[in-house]
N, CA and C of each residue as an Amber inpcrd file, in Angstrom:
protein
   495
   1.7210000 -28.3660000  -2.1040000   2.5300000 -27.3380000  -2.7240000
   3.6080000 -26.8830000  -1.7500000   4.8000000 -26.6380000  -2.1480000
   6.0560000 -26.3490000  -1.4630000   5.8720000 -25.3690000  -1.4380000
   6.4760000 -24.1330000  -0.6460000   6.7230000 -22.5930000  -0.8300000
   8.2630000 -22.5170000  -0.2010000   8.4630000 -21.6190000  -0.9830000
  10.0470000 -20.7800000  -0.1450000   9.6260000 -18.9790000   0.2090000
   9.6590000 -19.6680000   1.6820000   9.0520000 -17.9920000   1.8350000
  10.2010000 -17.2650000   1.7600000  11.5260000 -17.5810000   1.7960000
  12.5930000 -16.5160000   1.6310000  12.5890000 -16.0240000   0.4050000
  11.7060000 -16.1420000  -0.9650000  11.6770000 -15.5090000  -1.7780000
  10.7160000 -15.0160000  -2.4580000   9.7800000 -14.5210000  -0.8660000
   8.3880000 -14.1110000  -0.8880000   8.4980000 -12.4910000  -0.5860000
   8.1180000 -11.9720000  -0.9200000   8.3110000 -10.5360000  -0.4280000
   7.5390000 -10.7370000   0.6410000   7.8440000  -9.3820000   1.9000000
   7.4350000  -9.3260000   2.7950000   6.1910000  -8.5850000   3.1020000
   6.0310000  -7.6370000   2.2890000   4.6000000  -7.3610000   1.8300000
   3.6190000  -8.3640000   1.3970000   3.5900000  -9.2490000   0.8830000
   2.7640000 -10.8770000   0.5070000   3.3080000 -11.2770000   1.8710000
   3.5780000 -11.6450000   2.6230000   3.7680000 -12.5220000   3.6270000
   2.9030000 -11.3370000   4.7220000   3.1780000 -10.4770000   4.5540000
   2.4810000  -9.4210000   5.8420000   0.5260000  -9.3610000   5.5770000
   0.5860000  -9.4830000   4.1860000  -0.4540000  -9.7300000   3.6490000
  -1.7320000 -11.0210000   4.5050000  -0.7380000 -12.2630000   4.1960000
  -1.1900000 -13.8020000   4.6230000  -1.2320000 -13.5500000   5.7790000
  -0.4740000 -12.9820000   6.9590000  -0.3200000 -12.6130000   7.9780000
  -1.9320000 -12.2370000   8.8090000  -2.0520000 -11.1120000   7.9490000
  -3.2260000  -9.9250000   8.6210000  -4.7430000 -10.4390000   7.9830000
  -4.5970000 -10.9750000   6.9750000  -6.3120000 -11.6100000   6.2450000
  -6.3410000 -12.7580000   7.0990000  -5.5180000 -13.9510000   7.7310000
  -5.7360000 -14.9220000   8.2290000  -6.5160000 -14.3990000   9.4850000
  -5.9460000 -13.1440000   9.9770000  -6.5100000 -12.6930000  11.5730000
  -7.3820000 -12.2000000  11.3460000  -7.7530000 -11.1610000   9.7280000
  -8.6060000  -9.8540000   9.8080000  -8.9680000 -10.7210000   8.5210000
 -10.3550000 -11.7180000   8.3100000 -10.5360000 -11.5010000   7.0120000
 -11.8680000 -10.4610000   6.3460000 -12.2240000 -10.7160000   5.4830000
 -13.2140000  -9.2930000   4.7100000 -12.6590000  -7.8640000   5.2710000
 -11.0530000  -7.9110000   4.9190000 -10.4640000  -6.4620000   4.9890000
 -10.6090000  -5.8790000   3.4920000 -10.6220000  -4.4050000   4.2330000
 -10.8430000  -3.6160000   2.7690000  -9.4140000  -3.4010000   2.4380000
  -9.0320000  -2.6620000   1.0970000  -7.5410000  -2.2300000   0.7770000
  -6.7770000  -1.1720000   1.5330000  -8.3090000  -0.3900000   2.3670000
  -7.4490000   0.9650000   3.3680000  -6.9610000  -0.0670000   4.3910000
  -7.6050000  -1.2730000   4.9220000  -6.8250000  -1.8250000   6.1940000
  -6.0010000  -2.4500000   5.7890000  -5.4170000  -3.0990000   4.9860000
  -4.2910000  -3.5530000   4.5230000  -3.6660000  -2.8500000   4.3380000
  -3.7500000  -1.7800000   3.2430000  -2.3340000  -0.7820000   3.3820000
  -2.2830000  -0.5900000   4.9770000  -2.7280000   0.2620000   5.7060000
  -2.3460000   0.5830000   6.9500000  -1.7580000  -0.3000000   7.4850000
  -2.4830000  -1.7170000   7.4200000  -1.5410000  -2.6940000   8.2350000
   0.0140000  -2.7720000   7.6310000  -0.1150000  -2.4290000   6.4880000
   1.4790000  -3.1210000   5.6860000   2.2540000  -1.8690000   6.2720000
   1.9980000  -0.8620000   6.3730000   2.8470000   0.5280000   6.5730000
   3.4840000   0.2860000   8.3670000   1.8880000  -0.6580000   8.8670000
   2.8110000  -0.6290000  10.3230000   2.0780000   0.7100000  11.3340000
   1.2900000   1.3740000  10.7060000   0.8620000   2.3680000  11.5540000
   1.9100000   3.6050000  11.3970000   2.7530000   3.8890000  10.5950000
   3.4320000   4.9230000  10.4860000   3.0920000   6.5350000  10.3340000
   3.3730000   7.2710000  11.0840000   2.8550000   8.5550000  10.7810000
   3.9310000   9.4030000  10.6820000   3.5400000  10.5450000   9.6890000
   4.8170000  11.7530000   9.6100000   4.1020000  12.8880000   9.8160000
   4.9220000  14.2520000   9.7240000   4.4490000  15.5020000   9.8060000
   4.5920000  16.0260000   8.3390000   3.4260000  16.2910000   8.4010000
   3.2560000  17.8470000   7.1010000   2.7570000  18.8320000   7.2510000
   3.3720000  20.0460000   6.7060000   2.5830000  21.2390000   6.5970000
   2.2270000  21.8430000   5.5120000   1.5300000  22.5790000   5.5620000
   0.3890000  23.4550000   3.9120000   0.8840000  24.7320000   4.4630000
   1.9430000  24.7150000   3.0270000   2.5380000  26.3150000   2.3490000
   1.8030000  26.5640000   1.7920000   1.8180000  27.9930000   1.8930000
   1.9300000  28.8430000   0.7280000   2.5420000  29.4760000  -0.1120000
   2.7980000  30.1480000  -0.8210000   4.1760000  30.7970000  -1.4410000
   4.1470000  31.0970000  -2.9210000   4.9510000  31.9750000  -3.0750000
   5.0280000  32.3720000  -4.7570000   5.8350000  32.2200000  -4.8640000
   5.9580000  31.4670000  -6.2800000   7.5690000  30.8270000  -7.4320000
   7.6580000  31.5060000  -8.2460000   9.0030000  32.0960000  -8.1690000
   9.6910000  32.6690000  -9.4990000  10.1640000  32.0110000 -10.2630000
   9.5340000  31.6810000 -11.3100000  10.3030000  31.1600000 -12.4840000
  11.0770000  32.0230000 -13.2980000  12.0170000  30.8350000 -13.7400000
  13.1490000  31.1710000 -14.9220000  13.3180000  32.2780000 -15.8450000
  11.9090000  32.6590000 -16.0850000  11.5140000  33.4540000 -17.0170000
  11.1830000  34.6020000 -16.4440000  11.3080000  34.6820000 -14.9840000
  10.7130000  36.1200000 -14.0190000   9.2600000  36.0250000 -13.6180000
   8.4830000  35.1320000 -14.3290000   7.0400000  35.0020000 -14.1310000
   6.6090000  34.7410000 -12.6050000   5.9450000  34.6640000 -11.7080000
   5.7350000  34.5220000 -10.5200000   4.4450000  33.3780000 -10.8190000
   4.2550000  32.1960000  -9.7680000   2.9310000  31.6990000  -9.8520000
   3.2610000  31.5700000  -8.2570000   1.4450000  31.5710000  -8.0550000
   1.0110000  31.0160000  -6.6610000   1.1590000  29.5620000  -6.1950000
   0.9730000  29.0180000  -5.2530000   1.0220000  27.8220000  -5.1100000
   0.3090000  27.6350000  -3.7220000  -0.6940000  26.3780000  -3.2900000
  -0.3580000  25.6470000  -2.0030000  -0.6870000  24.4250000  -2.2570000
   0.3090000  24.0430000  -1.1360000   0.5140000  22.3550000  -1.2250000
   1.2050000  21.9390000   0.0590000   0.7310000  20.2580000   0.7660000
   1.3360000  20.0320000   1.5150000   2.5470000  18.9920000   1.7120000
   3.7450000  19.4100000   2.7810000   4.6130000  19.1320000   2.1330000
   5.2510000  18.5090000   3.6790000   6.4440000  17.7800000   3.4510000
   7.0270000  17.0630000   4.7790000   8.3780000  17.8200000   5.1250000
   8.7870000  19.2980000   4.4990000   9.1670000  19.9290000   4.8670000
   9.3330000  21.5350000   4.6840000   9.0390000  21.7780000   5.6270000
   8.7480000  23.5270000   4.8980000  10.1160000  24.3400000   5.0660000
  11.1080000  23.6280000   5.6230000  12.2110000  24.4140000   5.9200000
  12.8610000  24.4010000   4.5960000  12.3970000  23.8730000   3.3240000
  12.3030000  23.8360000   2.1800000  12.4380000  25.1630000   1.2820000
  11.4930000  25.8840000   1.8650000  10.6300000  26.9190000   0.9330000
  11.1410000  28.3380000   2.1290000  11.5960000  27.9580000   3.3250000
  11.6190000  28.8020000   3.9840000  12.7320000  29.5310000   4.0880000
  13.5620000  28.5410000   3.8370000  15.4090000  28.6500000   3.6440000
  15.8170000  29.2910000   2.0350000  15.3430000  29.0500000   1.0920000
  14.7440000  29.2040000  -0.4360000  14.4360000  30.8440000  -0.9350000
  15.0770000  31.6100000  -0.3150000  14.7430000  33.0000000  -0.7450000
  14.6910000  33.4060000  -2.5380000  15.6890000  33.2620000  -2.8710000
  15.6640000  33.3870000  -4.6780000  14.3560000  32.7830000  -5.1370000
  13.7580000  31.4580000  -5.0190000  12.4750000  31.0000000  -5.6510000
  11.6650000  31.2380000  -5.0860000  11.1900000  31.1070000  -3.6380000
  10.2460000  31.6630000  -2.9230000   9.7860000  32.3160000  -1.5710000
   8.6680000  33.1690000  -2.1580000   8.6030000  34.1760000  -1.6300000
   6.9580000  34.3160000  -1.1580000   7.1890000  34.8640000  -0.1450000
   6.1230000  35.2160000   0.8860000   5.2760000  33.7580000   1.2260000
   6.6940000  33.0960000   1.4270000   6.1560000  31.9250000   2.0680000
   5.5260000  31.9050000   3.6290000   4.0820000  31.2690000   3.6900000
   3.4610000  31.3060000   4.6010000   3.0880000  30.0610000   5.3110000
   3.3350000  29.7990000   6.1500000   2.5010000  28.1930000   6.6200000
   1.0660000  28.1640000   7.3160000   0.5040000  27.6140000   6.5160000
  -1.1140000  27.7110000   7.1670000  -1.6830000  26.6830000   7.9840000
  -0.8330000  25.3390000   8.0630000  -1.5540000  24.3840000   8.8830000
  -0.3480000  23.4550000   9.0610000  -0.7140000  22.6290000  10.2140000
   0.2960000  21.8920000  10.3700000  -0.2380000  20.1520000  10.7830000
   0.0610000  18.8630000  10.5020000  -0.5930000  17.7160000  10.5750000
   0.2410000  16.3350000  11.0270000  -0.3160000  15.7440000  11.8030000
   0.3080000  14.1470000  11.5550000  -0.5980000  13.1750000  10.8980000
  -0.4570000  12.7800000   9.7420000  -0.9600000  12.0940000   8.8010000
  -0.5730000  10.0870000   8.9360000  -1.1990000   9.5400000   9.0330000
  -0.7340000   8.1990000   8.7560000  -0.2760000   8.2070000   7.4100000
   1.1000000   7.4640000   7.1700000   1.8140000   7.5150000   5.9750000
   1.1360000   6.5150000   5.0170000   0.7310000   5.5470000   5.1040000
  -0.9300000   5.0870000   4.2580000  -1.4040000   5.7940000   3.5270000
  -2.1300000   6.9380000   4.1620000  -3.0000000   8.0040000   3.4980000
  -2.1540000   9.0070000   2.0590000  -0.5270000   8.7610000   2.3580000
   0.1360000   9.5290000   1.4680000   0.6060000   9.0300000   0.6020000
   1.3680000   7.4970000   0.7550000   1.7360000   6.8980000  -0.4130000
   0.5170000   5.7960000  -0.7640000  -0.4320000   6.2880000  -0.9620000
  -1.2010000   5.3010000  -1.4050000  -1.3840000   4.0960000  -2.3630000
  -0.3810000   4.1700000  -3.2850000   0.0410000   3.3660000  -4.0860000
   1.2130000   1.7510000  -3.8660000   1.6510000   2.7670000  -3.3870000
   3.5080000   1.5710000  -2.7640000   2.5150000  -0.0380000  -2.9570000
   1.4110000  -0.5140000  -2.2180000   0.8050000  -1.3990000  -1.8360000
   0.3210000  -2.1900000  -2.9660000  -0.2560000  -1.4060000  -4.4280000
  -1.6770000  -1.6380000  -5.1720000  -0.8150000  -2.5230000  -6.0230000
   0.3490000  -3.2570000  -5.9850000   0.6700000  -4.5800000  -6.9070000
  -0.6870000  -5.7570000  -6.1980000  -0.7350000  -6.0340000  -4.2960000
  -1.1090000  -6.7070000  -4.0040000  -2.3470000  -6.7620000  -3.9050000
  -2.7360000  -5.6030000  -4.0590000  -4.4510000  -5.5680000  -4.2390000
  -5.0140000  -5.5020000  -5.5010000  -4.2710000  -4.8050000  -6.3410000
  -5.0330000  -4.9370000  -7.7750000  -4.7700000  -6.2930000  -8.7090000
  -5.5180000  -6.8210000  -9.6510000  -5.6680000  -7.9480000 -10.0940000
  -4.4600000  -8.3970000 -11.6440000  -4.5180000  -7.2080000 -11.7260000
  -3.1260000  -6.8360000 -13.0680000  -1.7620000  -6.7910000 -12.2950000
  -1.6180000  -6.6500000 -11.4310000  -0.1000000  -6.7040000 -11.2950000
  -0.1190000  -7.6450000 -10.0170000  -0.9250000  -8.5320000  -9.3560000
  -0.8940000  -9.4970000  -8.3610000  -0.0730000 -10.4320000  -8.5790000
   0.7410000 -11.6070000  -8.0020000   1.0070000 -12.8050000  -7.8280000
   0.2770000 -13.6040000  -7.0180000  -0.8640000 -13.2330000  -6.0030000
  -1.4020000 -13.5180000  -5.3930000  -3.1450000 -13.4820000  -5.1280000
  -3.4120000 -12.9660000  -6.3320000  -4.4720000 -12.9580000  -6.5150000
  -5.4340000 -13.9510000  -7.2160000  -6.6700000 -14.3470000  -6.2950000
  -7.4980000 -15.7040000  -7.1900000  -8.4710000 -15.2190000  -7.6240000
  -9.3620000 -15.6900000  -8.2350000 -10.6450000 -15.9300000  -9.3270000
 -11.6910000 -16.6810000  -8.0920000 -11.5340000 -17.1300000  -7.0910000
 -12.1190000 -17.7120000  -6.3230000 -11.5970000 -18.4070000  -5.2170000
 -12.8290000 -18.4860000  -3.8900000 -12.1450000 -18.9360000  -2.7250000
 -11.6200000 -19.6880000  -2.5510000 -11.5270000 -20.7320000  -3.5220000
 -10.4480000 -21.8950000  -3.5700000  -9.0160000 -21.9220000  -3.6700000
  -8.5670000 -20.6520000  -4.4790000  -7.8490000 -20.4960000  -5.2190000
  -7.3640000 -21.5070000  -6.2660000  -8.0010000 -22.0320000  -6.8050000
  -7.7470000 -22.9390000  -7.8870000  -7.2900000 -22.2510000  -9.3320000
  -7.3350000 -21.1000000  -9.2170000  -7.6540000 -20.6170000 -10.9420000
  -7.0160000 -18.8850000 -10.4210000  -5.8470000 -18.3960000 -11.1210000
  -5.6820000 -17.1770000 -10.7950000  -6.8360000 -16.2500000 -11.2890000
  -6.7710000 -14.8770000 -10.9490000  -8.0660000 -13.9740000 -11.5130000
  -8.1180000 -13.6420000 -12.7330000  -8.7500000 -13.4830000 -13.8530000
  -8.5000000 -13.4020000 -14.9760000  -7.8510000 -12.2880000 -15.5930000
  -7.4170000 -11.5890000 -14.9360000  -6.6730000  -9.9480000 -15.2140000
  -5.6100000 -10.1920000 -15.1860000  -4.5460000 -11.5080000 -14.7220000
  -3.1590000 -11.2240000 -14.2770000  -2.2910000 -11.5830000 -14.9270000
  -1.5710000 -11.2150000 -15.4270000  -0.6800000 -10.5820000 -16.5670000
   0.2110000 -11.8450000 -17.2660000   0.9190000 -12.4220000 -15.6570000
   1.4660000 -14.1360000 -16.1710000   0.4200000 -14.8800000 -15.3550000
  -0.2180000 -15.6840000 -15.5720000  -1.0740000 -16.7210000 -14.7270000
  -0.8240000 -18.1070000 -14.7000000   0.6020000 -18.4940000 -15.3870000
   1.2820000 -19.6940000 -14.4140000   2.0040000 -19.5470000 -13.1110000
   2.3100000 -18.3730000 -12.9410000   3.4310000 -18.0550000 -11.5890000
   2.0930000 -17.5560000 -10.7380000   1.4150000 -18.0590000 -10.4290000
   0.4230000 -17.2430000  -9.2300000   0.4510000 -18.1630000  -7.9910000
   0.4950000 -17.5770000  -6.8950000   0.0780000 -18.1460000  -6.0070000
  -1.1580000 -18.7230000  -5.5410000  -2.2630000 -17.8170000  -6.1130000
  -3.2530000 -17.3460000  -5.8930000  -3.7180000 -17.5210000  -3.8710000
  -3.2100000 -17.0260000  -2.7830000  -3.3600000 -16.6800000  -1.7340000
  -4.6150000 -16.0960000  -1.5110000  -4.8530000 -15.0570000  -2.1420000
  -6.0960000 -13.8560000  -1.6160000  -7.0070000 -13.7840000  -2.8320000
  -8.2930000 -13.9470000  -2.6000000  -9.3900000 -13.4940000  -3.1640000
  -9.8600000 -12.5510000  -2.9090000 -10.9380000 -11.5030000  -3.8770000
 -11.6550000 -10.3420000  -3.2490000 -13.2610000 -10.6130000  -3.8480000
 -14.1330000  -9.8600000  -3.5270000 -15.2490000  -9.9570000  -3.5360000
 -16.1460000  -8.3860000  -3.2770000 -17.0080000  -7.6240000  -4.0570000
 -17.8340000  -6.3890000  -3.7900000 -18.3530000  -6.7300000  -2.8450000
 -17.6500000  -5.7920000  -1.9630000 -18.8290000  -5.2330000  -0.4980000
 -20.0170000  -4.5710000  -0.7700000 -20.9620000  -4.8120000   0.0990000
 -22.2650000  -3.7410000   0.1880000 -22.0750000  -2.4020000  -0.1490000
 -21.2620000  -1.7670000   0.6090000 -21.0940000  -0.7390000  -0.6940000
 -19.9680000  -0.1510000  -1.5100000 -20.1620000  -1.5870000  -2.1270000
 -19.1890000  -1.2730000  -3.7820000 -17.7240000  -1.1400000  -3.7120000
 -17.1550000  -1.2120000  -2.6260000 -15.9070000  -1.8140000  -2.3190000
 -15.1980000  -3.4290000  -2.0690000 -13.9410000  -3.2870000  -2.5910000
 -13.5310000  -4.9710000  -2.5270000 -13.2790000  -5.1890000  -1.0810000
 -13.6310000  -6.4680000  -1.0050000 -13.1220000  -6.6820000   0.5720000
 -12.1090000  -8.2080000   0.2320000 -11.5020000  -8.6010000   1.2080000
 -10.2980000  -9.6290000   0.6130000 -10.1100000 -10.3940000   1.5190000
 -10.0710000 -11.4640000   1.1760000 -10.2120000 -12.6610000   2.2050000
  -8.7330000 -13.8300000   1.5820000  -8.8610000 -14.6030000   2.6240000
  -7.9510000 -15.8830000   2.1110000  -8.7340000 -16.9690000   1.5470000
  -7.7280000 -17.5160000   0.2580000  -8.4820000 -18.8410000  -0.1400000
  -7.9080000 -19.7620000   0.2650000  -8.2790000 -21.0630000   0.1810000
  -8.1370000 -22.2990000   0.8050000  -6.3820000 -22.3580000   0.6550000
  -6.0190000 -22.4270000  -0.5110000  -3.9650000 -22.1970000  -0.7100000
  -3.9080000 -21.1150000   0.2430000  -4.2980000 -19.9930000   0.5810000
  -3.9200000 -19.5640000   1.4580000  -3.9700000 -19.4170000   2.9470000
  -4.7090000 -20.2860000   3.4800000  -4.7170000 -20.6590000   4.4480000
  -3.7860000 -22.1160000   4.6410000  -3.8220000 -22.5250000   3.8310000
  -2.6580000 -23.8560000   3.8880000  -0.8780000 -23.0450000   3.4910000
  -0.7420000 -22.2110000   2.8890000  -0.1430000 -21.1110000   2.9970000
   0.5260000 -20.8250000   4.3220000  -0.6080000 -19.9030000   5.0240000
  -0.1970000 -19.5450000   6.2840000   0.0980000 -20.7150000   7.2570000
  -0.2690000 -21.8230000   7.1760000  -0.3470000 -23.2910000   7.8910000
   1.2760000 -23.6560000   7.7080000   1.9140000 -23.3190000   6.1890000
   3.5430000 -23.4810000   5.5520000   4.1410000 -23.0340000   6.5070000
   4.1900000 -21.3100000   6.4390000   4.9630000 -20.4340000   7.3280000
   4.7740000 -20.0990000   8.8210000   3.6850000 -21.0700000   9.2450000
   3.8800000 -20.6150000  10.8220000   5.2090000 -22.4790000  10.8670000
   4.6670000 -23.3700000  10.1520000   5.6730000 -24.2160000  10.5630000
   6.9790000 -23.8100000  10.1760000   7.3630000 -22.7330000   8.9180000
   8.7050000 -22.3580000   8.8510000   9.4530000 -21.7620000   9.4910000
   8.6790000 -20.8060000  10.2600000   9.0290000 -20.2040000  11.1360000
   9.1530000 -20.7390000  12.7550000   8.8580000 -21.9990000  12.9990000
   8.9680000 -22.2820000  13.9280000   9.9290000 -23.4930000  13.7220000
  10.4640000 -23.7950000  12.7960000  12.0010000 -24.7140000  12.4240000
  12.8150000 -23.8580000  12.2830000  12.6970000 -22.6280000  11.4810000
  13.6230000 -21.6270000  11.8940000  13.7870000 -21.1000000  13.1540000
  13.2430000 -20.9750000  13.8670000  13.6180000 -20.5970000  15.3610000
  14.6490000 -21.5380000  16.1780000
């Protein structure tokens, strides 16, 4: 099988990347790996909103900027900051990732370690790569490994990358 990794996203390629080194990863180590280790700051306001109507509601929530609410006199009021955090950005967009892990919106997802057969959930199942398989962990989480295409896969792009160089 041919591949053109220039019209692979780099998320699927970061993917093949990290299961070849790390396999039986769960979906928290993959996202983290795909994010890169990124962390931001947030803090947990407090504060009351005036709405439109004059009504006041309470609120807390945490947020990546409080100079937001602080600068904001007309809407809110008796804004307070109660905590302050560096969060791995993983933990916040938890989603950005779940095309490559979930089985409905994958290109890369198999039915088995072979990858012979995409998984039966995926939406077109002539365009699959099928790269990554998953399997229930002990407890009740998927863990995700490479199938045989994907290790011949990663075998493609270390030689592409080393003709490209």
């Amino acid at each position: 099988m041919t591949h053109n990794f220039d019209r692979y996203g780099k998320p699927s390629i970061g993917m093949l990347r990290f299961l070849y080194h790390n396999p039986a990863s769960s979906s928290r180590e993959i996202t983290d790996h795909l994010f890169d280790g990124k962390k931001i700051k947030q803090s947990k306001v407090r504060f009351v909103y005036q709405n439109y109507d004059g009504s006041e509601t309470s609120n807390t929530l945490w947020t990546g900027g409080e100079d937001w609410f602080l600068n904001s006199p007309h809407r809110y009021k008796d804004v307070e900051v109660l905590d302050r955090r560096v969060i791995l950005l993983s933990r916040v967009c938890r989603g950005k990732f779940a095309y490559l892990l979930s089985p409905y919106h994958s290109r890369t997802l198999a039915a088995d370690s072979t990858g012979s057969r995409p998984h039966p959930g995926v939406a077109n199942s002539n365009a699959q790569r099928c790269w990554f398989y998953r399997e229930k962990g002990f407890n009740g989480r998927y863990l995700y490994f490479l199938t045989l295409r994907g290790m011949a896969a990663y075998g493609a792009l270390m030689e592409y990358e080393k003709n490209a160089a």
